[in-house]
C-alpha positions as CSV (number, residue, x, y, z in Angstrom):
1,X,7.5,215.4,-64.9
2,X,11.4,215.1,-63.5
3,X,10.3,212.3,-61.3
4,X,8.8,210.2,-64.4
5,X,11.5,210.3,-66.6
6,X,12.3,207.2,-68.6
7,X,16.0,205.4,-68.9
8,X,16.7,205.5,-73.0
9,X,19.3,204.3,-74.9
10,X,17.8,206.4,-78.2
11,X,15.0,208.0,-78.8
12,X,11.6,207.0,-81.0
13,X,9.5,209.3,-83.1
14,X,6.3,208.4,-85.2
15,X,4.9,211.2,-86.9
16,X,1.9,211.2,-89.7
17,X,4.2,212.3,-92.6
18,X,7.6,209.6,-92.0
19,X,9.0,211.0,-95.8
20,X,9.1,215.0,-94.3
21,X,10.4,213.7,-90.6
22,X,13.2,212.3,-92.4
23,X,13.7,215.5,-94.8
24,X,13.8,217.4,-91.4
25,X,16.4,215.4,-89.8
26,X,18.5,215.2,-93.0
27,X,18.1,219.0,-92.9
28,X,19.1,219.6,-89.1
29,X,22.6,217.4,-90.2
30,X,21.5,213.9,-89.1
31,X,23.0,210.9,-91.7
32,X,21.3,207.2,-91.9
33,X,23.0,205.1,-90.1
34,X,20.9,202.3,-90.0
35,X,18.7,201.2,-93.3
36,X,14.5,200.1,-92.7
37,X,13.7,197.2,-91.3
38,X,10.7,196.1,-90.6
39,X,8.5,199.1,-89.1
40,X,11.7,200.8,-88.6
41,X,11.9,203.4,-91.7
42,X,15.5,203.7,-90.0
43,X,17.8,205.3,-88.2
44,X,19.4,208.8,-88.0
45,X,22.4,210.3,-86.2
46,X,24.6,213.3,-85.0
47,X,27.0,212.7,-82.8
48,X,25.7,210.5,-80.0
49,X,22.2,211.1,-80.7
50,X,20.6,208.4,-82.3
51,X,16.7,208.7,-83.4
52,X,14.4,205.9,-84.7
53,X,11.7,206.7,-86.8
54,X,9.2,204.6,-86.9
55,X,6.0,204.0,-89.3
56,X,4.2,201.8,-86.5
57,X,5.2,199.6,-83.4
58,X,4.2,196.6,-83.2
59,X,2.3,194.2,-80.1
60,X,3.2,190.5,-80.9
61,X,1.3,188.0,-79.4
62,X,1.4,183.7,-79.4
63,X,-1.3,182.0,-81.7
64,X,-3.7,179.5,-80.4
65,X,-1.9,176.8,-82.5
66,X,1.7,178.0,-81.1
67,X,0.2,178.3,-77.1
68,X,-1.4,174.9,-77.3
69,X,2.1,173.2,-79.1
70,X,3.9,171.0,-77.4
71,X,7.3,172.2,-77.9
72,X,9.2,169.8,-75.9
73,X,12.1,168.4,-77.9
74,X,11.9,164.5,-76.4
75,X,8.6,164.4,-77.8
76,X,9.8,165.1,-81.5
77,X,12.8,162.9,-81.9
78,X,14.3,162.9,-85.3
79,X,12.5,164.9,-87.8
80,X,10.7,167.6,-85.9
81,X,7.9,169.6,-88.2
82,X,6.8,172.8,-86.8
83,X,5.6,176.2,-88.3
84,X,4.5,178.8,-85.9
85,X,4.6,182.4,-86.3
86,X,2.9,184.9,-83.7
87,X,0.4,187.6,-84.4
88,X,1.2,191.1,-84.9
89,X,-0.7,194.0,-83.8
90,X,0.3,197.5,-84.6
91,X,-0.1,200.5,-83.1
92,X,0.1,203.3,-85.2
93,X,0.9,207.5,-85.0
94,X,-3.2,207.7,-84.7
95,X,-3.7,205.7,-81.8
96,X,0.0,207.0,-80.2
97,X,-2.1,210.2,-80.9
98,X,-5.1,209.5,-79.0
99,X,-3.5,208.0,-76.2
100,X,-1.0,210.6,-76.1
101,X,0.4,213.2,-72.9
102,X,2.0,216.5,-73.7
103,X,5.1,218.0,-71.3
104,X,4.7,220.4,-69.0
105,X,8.1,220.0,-67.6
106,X,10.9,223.0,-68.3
107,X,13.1,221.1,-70.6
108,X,10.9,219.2,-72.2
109,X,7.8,221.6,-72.6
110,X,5.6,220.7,-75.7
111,X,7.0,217.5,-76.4
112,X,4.2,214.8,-76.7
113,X,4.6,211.3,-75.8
114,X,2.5,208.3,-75.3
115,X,0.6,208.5,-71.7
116,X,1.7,206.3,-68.8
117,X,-1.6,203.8,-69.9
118,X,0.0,203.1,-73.8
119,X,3.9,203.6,-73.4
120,X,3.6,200.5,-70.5
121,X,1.7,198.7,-73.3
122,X,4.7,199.6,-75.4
123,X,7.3,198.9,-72.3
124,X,6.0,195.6,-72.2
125,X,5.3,194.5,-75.8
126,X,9.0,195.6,-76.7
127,X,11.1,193.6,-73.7
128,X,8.7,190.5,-74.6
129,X,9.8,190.3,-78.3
130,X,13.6,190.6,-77.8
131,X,12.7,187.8,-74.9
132,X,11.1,185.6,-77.7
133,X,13.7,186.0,-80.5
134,X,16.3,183.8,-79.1
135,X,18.2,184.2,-82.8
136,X,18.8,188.0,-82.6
137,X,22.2,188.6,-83.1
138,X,22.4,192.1,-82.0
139,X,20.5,192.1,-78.5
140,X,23.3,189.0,-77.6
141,X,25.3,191.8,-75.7
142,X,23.0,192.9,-73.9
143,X,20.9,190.9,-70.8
144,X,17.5,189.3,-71.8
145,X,15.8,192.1,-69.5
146,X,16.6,195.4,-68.8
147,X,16.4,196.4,-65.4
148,X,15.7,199.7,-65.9
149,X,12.5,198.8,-68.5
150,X,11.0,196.6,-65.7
151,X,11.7,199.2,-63.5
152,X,10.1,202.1,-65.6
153,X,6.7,199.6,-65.2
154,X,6.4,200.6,-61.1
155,X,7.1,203.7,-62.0
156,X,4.6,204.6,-65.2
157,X,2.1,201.8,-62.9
158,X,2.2,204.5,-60.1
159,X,1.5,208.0,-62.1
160,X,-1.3,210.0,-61.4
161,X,-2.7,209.1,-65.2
162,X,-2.5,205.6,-65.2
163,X,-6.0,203.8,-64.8
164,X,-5.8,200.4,-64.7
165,X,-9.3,200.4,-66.8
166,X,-7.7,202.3,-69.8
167,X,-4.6,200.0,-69.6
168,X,-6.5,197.0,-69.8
169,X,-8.4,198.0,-72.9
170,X,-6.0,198.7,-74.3
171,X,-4.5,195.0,-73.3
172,X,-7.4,193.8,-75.2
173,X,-7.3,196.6,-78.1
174,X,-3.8,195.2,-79.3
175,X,-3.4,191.9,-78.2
176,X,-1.1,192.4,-75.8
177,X,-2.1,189.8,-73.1
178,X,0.7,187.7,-73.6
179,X,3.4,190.4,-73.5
180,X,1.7,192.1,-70.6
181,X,1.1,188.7,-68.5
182,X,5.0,187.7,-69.7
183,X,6.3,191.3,-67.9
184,X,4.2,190.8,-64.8
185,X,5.6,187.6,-64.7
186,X,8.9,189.0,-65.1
187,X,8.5,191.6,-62.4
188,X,7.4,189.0,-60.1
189,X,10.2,187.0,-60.5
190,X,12.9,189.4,-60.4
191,X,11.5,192.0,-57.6
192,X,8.7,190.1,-56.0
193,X,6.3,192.3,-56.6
194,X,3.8,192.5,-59.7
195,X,3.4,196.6,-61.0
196,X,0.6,195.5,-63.5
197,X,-3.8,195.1,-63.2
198,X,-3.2,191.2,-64.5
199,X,-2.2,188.0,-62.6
200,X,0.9,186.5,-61.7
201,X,1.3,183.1,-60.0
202,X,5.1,184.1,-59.9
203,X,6.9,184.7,-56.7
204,X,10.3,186.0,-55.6
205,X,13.3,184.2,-57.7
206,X,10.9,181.6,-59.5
207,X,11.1,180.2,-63.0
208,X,8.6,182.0,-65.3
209,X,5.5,179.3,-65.8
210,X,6.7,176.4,-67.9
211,X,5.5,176.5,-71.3
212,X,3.4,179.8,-71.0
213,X,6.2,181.7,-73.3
214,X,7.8,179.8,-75.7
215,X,10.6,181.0,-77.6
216,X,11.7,181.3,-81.4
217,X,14.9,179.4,-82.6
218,X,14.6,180.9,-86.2
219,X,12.1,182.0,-88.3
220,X,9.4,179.8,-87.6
221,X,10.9,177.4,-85.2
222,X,9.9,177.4,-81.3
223,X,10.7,175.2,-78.2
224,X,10.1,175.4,-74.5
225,X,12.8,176.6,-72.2
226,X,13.3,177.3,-68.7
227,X,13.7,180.5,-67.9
228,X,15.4,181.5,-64.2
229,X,16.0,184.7,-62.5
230,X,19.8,184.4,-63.0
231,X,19.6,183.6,-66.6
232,X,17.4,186.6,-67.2
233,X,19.9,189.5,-66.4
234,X,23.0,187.7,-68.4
235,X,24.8,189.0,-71.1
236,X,25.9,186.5,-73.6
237,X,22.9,184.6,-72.5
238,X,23.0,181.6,-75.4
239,X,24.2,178.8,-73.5
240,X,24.6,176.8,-76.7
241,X,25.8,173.7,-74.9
242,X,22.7,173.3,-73.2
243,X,20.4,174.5,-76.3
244,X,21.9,172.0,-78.4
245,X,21.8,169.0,-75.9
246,X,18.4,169.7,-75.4
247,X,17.5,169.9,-79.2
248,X,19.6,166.4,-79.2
249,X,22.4,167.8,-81.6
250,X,23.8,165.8,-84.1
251,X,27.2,164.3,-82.4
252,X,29.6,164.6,-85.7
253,X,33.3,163.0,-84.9
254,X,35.9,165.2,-86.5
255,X,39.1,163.1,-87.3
256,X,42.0,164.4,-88.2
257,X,39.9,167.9,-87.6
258,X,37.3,167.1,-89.8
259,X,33.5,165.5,-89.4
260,X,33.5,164.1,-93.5
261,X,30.4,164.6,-94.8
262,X,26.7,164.9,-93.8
263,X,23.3,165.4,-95.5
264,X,20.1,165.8,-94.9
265,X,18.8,163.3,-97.2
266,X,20.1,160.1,-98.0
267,X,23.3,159.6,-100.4
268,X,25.8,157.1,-101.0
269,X,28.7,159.5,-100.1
270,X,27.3,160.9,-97.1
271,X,26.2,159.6,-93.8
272,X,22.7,161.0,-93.0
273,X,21.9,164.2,-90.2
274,X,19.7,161.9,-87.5
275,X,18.4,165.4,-86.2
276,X,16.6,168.4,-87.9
277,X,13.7,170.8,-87.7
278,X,12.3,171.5,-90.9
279,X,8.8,173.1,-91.7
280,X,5.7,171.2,-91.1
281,X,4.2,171.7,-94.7
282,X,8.3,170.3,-95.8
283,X,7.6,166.8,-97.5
284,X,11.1,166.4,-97.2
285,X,14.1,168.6,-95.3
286,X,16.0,171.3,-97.8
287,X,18.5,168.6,-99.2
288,X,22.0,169.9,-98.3
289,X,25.6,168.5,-97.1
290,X,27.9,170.1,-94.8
291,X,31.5,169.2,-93.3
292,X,32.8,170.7,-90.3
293,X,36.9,171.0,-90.4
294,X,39.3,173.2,-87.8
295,X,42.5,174.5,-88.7
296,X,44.9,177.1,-87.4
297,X,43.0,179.7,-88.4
298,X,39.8,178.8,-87.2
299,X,36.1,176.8,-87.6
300,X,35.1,176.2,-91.3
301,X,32.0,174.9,-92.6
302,X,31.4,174.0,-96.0
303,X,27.8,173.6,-97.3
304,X,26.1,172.4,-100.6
305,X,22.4,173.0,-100.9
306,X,20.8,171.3,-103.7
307,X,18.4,173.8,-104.9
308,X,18.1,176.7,-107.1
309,X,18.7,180.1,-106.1
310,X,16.1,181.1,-108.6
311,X,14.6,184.9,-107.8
312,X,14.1,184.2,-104.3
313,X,16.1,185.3,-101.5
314,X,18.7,182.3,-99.3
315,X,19.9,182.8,-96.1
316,X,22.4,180.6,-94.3
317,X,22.8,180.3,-90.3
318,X,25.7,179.4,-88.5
319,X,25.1,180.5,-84.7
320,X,27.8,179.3,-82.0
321,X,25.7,181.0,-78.8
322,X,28.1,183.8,-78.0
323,X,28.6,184.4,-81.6
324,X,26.4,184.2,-85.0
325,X,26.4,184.9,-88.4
326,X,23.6,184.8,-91.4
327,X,24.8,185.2,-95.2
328,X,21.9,186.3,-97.3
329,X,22.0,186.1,-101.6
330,X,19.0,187.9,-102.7
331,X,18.7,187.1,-105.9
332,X,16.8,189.5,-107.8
333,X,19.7,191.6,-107.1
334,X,22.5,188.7,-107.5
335,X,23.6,190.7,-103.8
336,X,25.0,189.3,-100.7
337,X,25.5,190.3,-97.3
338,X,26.9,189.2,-93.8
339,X,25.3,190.2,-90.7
340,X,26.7,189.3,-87.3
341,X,30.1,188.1,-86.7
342,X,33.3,188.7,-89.4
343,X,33.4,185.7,-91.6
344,X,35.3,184.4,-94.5
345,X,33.0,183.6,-97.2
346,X,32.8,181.8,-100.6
347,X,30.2,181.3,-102.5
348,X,29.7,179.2,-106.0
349,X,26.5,179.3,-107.7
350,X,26.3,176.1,-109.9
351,X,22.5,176.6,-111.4
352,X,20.6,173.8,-109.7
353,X,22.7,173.9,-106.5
354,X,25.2,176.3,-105.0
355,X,27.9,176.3,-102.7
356,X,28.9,178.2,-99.4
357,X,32.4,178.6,-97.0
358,X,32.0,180.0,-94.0
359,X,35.2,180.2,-92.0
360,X,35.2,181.6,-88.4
361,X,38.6,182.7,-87.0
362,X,39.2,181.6,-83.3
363,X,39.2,184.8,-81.8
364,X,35.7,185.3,-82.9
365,X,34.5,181.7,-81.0
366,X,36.9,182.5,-78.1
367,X,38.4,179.6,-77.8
368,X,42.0,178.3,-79.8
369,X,42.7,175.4,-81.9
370,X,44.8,173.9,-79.2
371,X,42.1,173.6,-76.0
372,X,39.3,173.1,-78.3
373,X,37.5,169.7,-77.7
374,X,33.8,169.8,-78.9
375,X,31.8,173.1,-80.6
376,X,28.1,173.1,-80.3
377,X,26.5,175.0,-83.5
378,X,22.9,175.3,-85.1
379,X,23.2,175.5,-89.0
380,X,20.5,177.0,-90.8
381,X,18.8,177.1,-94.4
382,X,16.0,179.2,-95.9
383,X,14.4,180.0,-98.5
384,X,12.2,183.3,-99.0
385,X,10.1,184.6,-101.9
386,X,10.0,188.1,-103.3
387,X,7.0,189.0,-100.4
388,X,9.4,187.3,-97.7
389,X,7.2,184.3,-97.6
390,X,8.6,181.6,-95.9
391,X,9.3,178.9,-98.4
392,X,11.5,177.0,-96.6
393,X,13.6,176.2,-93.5
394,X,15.7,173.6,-91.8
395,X,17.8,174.1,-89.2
396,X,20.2,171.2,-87.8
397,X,21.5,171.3,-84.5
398,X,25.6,169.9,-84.5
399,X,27.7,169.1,-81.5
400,X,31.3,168.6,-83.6
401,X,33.7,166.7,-81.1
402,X,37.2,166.7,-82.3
403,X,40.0,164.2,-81.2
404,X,42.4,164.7,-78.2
């Protein structure tokens, strides 16, 4: 119906056949323009139409281990060992079938979509993971919440087919307590009124509850933050001054522009990194130096990680708040790729250790080398296997303060 009609920036399809959706797109003139990831099999486009397909979507929710964490940083000083990960849940083009309304409307006649009941699960399970992954480089345009995707829960909450009985088993079906409880929460907060059958203790302009949804750093690294009305609908919404003051960053005094060396583990040439997050099964941090230098052109860093690239795949983090970038060397195909921000890089692979430039012009960080006195920064190493296991991680929070 007209009056239920949902905001959308593109559009999702699942069918049962993915391989002859994609042949029919290709067919009606619509390129890749975007390569799988994830349960995306990717995205197609003509003109300013842009369609997902999708094999599943999934419903993330915490784990009993990550809920019951305590993810303050003041209680893990130093060396902080965490490993989290939350559950997934997927729904899938059979239960998107069973759960499914077909148009009656004039312009839209015969197309199906998920009923009011499962697309609010969906609504909700979507807005709480870009919430959550505090190191997605593409959502940092855009505010935490969407407006309009809160909005489209009072609306889907008040059509004639929602039953609060089928919604909530279907809470239960996939998990999706924590996603649901997070967007009531949200709603609360933000309108003062809660659309969904669950419990909110949230009123008008509150804080979400403190510690009921953490957040992820990077891969499998989590920590409590405050969340307030205001910081909810910001673009740009990385404060990375505060982030890395609460992580207690690494103060590293760049004289002359330059910090000298740093590592992880102890050397004679280096002076050691006080403050790191590194996996809990980790006897001992990925052993790596870095120096932080400035010049006219920009913000370099130069790393040296003392491990083998082997057949596995690396990835390297350098996220300023506002800005981010993650080089990734997967080795079985001796490729290597930038996603985020432009970067200069250079790369030396030495066997039993390689090396990595990263140089970040000024206009990127928005700031020049003239005004610039201290740049907070979280540096990141990993390690993945051919399955995408985790092998390891360690991610070091820097505040570089430079000289008058």
């Amino acid at each position: 119906e007209q009056d239920y009609t949902m905001r959308c920036g593109d559009i999702d399809v699942f069918s049962s056949d993915s391989a002859a959706l994609v042949r029919a797109l290709t067919e009606m003139g619509y390129r890749q323009s975007k390569a799988p990831f994830l349960y995306e099999v990717g995205e197609y486009s003509k003109g300013a139409i842009e369609i997902d397909v999708h094999s599943y979507f999934p419903v993330y929710s915490y784990s009993e281990s990550l809920l019951s964490a305590n993810l303050t940083p003041d209680s893990h000083p130093d060396i902080w060992r965490q490993s989290y990960r939350m559950h997934q849940h997927k729904i899938s083009y059979d239960n998107l079938r069973s759960n499914a309304y077909r148009s009656r409307a004039i312009n839209t006649e015969g197309i199906t979509v998920p009923d009011p009941n499962m697309l609010a699960i969906i609504l909700c399970s979507h807005a709480f993971l870009n919430y959550t992954n505090m190191w997605s480089i593409s959502h940092r345009e855009k505010a935490y919440v969407r407006l309009g995707e809160i909005a489209d829960l009072f609306d889907l909450a008040a059509h004639p087919a929602f039953r609060s009985a089928k919604f909530l088993s279907l809470v239960k079906q996939f998990s999706a307590k924590d996603a649901v409880e997070w967007a009531a929460s949200v709603a609360s907060s933000l309108f003062g009124r809660n659309p969904l059958p669950v419990p909110s203790s949230v009123r008008l302009d509150d804080e979400l509850p403190e510690g009921r949804f953490p957040r992820c750093l990077w891969w499998d690294f989590w920590i409590n933050l405050p969340s307030g009305t205001d910081e909810l609908l910001q673009r740009w919404w990385l404060p990375m001054g505060a982030l890395s003051t609460r992580l207690g960053a690494n103060t590293l005094a760049a004289v002359q522009g330059c910090t000298g060396r740093y590592s992880t583990v102890s050397t004679e040439t280096t002076m050691r990194l006080r403050r790191l997050l590194t996996l809990a099964a980790d006897e001992a941090p990925i052993p790596l130096e870095l120096e932080v230098s400035r010049s006219e052109r920009g913000v370099r860093i130069n790393l040296q990680v003392m491990t083998a690239l082997k057949g596995d795949t690396n990835r390297v983090r350098v996220d300023f708040g506002h800005a981010a970038s993650e080089w990734i060397h997967a080795d079985s195909q001796s490729r290597q790729s930038l996603v985020g921000a432009p970067a200069t890089v250079s790369f030396i692979d030495r066997g039993a250790e390689y090396r990595l430039m990263m140089e970040f012009p000024w206009n990127i960080l928005g700031q020049s080398v003239r005004t610039i006195r201290e740049i907070p920064l979280l540096v990141g190493v990993a390690k993945q296997s051919h399955s995408d296991e985790l092998i390891a991680s360690t991610l070091i929070p820097l505040n570089i303060s430079f000289e008058s």
